[in-house]
SEMAR-17460 format. One record per residue (C-alpha): residue number from 1; x, z, y. Coordinates in steps of 0.25 Angstrom, whole numbers, plus 5000, padded with zeros to 4 digits. Layout:
<site><num>NUM</num><east>X</east><up>Z</up><north>Y</north></site>
...
This chain:
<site><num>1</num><east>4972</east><up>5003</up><north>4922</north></site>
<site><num>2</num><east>4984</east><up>4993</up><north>4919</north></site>
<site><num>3</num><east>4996</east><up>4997</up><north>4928</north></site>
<site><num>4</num><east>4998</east><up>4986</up><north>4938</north></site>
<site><num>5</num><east>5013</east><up>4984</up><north>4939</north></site>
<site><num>6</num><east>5020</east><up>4974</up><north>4927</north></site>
<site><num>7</num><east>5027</east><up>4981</up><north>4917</north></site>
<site><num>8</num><east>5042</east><up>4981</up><north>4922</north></site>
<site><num>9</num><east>5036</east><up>4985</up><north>4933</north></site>
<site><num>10</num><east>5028</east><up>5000</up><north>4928</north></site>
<site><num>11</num><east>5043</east><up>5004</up><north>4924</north></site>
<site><num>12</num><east>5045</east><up>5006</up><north>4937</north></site>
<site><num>13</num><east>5034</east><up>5007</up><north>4946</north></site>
<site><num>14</num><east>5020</east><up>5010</up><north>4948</north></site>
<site><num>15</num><east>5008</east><up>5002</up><north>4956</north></site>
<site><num>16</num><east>5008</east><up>5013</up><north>4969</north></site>
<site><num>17</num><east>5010</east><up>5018</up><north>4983</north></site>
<site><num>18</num><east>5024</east><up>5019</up><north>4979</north></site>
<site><num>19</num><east>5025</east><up>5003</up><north>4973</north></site>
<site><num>20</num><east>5016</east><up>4999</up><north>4984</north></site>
<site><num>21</num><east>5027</east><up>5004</up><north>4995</north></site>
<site><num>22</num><east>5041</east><up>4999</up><north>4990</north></site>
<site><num>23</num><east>5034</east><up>4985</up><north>4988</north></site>
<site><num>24</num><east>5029</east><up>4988</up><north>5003</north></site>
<site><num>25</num><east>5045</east><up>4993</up><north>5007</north></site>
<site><num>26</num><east>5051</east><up>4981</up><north>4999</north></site>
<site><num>27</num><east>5044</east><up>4971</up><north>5004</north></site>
<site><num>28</num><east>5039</east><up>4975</up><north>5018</north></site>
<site><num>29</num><east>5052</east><up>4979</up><north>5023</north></site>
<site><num>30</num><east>5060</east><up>4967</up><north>5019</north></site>
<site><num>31</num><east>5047</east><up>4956</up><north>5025</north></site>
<site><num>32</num><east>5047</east><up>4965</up><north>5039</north></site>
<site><num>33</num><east>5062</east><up>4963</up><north>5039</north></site>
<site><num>34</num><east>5060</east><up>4947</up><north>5036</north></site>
<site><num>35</num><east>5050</east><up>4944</up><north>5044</north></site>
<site><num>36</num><east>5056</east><up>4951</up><north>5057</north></site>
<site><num>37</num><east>5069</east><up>4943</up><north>5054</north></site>
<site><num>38</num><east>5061</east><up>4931</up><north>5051</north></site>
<site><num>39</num><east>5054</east><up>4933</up><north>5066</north></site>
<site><num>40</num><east>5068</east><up>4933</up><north>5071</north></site>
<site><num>41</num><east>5074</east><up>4921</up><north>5065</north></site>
<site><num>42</num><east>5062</east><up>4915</up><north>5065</north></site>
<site><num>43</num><east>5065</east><up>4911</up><north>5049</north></site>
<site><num>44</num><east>5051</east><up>4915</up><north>5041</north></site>
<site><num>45</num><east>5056</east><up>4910</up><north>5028</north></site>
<site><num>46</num><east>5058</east><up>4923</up><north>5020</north></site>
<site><num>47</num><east>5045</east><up>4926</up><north>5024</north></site>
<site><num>48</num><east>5040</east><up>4918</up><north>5014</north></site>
<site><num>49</num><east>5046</east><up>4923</up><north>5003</north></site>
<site><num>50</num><east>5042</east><up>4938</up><north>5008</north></site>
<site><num>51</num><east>5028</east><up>4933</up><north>5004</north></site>
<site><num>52</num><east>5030</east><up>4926</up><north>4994</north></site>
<site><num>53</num><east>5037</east><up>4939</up><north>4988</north></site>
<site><num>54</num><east>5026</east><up>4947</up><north>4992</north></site>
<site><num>55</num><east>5016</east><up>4940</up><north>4984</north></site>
<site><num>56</num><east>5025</east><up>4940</up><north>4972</north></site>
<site><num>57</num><east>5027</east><up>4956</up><north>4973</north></site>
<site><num>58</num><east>5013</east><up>4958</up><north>4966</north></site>
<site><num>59</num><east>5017</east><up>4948</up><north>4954</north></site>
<site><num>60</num><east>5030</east><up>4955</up><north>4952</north></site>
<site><num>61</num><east>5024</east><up>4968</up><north>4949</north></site>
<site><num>62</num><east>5011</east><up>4968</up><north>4945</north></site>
<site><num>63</num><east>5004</east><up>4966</up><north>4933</north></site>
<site><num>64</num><east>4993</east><up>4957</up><north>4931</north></site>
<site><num>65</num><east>4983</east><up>4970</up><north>4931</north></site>
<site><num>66</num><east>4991</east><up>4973</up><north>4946</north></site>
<site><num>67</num><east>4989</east><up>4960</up><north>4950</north></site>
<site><num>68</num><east>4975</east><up>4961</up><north>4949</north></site>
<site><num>69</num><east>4973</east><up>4974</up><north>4952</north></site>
<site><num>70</num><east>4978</east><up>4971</up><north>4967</north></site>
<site><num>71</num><east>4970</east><up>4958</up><north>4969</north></site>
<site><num>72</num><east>4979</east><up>4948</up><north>4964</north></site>
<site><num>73</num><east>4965</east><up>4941</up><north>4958</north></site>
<site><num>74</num><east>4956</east><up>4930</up><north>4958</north></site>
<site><num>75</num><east>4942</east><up>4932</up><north>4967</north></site>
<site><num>76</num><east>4929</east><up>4927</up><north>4966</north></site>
<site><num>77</num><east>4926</east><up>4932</up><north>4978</north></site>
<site><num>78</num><east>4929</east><up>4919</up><north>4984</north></site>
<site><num>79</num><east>4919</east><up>4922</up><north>4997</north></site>
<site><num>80</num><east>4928</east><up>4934</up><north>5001</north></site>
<site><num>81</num><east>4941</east><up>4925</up><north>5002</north></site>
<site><num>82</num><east>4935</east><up>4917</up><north>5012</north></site>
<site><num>83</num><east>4931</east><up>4927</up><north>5021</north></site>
<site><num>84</num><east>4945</east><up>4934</up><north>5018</north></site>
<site><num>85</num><east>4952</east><up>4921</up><north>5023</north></site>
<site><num>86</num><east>4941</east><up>4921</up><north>5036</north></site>
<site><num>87</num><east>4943</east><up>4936</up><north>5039</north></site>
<site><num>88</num><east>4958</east><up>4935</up><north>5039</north></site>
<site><num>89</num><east>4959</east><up>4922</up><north>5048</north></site>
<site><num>90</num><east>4947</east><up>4930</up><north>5057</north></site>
<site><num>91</num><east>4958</east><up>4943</up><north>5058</north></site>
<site><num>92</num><east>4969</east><up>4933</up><north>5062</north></site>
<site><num>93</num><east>4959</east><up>4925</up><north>5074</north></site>
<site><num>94</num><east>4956</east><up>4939</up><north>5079</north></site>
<site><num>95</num><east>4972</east><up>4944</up><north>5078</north></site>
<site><num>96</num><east>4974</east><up>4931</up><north>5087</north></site>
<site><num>97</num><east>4964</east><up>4934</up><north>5097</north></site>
<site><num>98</num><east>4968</east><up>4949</up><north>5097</north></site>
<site><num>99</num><east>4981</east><up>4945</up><north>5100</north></site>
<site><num>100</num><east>4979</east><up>4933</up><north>5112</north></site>
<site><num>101</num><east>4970</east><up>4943</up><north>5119</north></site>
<site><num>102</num><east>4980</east><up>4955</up><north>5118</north></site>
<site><num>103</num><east>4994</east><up>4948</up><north>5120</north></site>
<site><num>104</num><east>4989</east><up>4930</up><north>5121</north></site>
<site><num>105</num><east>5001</east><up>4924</up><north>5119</north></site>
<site><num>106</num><east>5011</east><up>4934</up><north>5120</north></site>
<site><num>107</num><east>5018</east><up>4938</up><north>5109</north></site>
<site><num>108</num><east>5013</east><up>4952</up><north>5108</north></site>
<site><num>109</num><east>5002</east><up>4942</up><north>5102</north></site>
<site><num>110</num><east>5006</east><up>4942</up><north>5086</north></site>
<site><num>111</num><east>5001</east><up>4929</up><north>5083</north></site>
<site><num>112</num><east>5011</east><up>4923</up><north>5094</north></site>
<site><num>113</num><east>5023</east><up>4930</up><north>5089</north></site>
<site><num>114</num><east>5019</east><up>4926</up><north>5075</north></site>
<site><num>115</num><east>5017</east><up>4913</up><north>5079</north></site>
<site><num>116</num><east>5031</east><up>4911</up><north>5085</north></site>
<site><num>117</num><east>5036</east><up>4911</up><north>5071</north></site>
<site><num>118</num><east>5029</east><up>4900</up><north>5067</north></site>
<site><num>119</num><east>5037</east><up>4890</up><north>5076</north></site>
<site><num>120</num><east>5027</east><up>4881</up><north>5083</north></site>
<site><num>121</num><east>5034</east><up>4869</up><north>5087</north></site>
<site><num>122</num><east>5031</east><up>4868</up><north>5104</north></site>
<site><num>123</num><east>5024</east><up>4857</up><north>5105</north></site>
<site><num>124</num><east>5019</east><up>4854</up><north>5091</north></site>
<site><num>125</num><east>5010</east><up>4842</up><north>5088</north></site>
<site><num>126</num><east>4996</east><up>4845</up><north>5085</north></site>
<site><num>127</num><east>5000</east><up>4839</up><north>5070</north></site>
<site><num>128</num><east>5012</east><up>4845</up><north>5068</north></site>
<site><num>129</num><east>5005</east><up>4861</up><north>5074</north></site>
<site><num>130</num><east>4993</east><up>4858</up><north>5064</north></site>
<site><num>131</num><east>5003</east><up>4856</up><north>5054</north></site>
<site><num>132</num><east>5011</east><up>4866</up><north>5055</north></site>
<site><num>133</num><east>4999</east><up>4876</up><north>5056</north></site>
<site><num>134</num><east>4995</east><up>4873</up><north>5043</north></site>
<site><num>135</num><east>5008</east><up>4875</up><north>5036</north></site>
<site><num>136</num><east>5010</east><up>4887</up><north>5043</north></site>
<site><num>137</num><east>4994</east><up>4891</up><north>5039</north></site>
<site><num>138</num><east>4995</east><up>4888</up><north>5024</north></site>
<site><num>139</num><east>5010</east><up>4896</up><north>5025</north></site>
<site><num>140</num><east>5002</east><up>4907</up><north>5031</north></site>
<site><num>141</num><east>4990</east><up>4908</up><north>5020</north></site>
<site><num>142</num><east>4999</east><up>4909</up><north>5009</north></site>
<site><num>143</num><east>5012</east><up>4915</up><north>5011</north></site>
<site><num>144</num><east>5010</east><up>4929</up><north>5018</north></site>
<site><num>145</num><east>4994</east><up>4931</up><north>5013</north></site>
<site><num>146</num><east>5000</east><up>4930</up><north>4999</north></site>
<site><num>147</num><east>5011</east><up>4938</up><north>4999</north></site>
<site><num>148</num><east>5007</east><up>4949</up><north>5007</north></site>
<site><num>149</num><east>4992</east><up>4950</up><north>5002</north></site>
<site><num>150</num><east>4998</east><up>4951</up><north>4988</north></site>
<site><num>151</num><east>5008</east><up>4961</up><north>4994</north></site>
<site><num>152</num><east>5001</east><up>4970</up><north>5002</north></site>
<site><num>153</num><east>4987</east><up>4970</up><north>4997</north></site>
<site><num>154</num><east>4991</east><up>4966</up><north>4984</north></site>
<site><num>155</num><east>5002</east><up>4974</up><north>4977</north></site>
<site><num>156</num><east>5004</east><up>4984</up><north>4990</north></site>
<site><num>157</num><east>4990</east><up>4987</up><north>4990</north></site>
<site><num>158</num><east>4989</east><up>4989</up><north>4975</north></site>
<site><num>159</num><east>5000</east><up>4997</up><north>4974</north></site>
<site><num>160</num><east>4995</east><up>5007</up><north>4986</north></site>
<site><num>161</num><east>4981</east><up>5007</up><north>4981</north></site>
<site><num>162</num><east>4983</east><up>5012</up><north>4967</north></site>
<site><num>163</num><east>4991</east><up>5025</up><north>4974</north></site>
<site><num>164</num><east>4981</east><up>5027</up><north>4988</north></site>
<site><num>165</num><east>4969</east><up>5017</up><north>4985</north></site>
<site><num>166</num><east>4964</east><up>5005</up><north>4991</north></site>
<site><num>167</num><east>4962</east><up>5009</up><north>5006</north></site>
<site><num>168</num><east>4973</east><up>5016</up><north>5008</north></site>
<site><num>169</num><east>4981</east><up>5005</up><north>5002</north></site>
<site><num>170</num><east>4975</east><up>4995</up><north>5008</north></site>
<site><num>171</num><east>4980</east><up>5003</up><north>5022</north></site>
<site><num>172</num><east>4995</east><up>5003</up><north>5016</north></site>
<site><num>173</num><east>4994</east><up>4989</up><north>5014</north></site>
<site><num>174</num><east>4988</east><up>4986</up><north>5026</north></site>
<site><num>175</num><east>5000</east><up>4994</up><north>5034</north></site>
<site><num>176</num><east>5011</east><up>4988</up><north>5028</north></site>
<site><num>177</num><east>5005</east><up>4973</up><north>5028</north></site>
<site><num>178</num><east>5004</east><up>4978</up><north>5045</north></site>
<site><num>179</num><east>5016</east><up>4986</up><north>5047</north></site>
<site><num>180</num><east>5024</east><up>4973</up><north>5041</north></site>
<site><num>181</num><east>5017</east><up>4963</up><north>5049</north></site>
<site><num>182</num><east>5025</east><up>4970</up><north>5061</north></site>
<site><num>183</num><east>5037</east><up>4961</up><north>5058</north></site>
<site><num>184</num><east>5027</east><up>4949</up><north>5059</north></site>
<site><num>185</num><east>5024</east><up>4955</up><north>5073</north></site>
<site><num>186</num><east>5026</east><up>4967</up><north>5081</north></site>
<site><num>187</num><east>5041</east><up>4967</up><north>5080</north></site>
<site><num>188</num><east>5046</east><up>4954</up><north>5086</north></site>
<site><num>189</num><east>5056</east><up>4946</up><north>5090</north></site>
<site><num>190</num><east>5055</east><up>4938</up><north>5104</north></site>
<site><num>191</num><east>5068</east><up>4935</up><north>5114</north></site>
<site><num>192</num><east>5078</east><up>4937</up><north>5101</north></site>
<site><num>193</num><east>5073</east><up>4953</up><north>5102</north></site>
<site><num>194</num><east>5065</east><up>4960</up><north>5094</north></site>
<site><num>195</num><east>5051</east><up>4969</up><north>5100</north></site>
<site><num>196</num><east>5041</east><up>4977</up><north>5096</north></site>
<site><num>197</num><east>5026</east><up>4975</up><north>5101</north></site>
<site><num>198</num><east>5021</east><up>4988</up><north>5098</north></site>
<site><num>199</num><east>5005</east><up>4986</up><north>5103</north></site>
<site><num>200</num><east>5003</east><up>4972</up><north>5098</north></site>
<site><num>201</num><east>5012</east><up>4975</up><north>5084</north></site>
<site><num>202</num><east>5002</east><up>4986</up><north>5083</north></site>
<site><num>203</num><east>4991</east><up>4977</up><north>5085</north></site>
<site><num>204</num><east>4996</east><up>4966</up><north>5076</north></site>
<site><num>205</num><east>4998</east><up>4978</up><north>5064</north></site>
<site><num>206</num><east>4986</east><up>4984</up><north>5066</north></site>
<site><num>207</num><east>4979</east><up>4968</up><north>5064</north></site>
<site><num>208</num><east>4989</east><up>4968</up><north>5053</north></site>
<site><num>209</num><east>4982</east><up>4980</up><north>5046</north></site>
<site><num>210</num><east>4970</east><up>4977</up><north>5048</north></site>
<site><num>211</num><east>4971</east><up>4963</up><north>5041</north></site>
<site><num>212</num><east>4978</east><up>4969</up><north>5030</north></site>
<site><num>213</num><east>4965</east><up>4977</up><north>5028</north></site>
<site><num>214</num><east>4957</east><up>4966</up><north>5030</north></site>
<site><num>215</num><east>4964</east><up>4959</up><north>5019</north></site>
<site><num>216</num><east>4962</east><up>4970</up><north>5009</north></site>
<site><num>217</num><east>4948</east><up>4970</up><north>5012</north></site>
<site><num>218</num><east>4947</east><up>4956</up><north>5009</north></site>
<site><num>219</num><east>4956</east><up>4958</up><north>4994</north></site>
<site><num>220</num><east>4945</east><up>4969</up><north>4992</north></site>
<site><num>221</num><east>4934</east><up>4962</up><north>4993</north></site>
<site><num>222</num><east>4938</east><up>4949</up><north>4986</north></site>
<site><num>223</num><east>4945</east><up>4958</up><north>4975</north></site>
<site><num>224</num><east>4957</east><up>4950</up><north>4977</north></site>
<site><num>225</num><east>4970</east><up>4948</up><north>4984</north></site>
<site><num>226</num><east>4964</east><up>4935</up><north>4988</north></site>
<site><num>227</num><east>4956</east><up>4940</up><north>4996</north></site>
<site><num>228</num><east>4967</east><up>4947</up><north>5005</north></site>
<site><num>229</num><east>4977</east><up>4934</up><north>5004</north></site>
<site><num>230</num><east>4965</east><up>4923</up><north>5010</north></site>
<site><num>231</num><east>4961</east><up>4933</up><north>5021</north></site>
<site><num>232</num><east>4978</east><up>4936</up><north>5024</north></site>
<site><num>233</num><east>4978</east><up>4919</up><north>5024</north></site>
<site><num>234</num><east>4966</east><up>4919</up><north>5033</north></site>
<site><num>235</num><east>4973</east><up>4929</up><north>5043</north></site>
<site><num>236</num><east>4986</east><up>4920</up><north>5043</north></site>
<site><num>237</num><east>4980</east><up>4907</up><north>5044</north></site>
<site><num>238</num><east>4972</east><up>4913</up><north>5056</north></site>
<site><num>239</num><east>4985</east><up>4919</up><north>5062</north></site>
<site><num>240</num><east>4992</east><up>4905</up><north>5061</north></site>
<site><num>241</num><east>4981</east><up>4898</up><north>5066</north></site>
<site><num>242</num><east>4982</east><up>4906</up><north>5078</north></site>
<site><num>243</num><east>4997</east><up>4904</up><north>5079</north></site>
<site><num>244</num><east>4995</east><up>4889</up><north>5077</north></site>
<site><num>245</num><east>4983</east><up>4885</up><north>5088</north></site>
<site><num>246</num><east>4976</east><up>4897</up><north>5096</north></site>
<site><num>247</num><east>4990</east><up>4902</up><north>5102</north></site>
């Protein structure tokens, strides 16, 4: 079998556990630290170039063999992306209805607390809120699935699954794509202070986990990191939807 990584690349490292965690430390730690900064300030602009990074991360290093080999690929199984994009808008309703019934509006609910980020003008014409909504919507199916699909289940995934195989992997992937989700919520900042909401954060990163799985599932069975990147876009235009008009 080809080796995966380019060839400036093989002098130094190798497509593994090892690979798959600094790339996990170098750009986890840094996008946790943004993102909490960014909740503070309220200034979401470096975020964008987290994810634009991200996406580029599998490109740098890897081959065209690499590429492939972690779902970097056309499909033809053009049936399964659309049930990817259905099943990941269907997790993000059911996320919004778990969290109305458990906190309403509160902002234990993580869609509110989310949503605070996005700035809603009070008072905002219908016009003007439909669109704003489709800005923030076309943002929100391209940016973060992108980058963090072809991060995490991509070149993460592929790295950890050629040391400990595809479950396992898709475990690893599925923690770190939940434990950094904590920044996005559970960790927040209200009344210029900062505060832990233990129950709902372990909520929010255990629905984090379990749609990180059900975006590998989806890569699977489409034989493509497509697959993953529609269902992601389906999960984040359900989440902004939400935000935008049931709230």
């Amino acid at each position: 079998m080809d080796n995966e990584l380019r060839n400036f690349w093989n002098r130094y490292f190798r497509l593994n556990w090892k690979f798959g965690l600094s790339l996990l430390l170098i750009v986890c730690i840094p996008r946790f630290i943004l993102v909490l900064k960014a909740n503070e300030t309220g200034n979401y602009s470096l975020i964008g170039l987290v994810m634009f990074i991200s996406a580029l991360i599998p490109f740098i290093f890897l081959n065209k063999h690499g590429l492939k080999q972690i779902g970097i690929k056309k499909t033809r199984k053009l049936k399964i992306l659309g049930y990817a994009l259905i099943a990941g808008l269907a997790f993000s309703l059911l996320l919004y209805f778990l969290g109305i019934g458990l906190y309403g509006h509160s902002y234990e609910n993580w869609y509110e607390y989310i949503g605070k980020s996005y700035n809603i003008p009070d008072g905002i014409s219908a016009q003007g809120k439909k669109a704003m909504f489709v800005v923030m919507a076309i943002t929100g199916m391209t940016f973060s699935p992108i980058g963090e699909e072809l991060f995490f289940r991509g070149i993460v995934h592929g790295s950890f699954a050629n040391s400990i195989g595809d479950k396992k992997a898709s475990i690893v992937d599925s923690l770190a794509f939940a434990l950094t989700h904590i920044s996005h919520f559970g960790l927040v900042f209200l009344n210029n202070r900062w505060d832990f909401y233990l129950v709902p954060a372990l909520i929010w990163v255990t629905s984090m986990f379990a749609v990180s799985i059900l975006f590998f599932q989806v890569k699977k069975r489409a034989k493509s990191i497509w697959g993953a990147v529609l269902c992601h876009s389906g999960f984040n235009l359900g989440m902004i939807y939400c935000i935008f008009y049931l709230l």
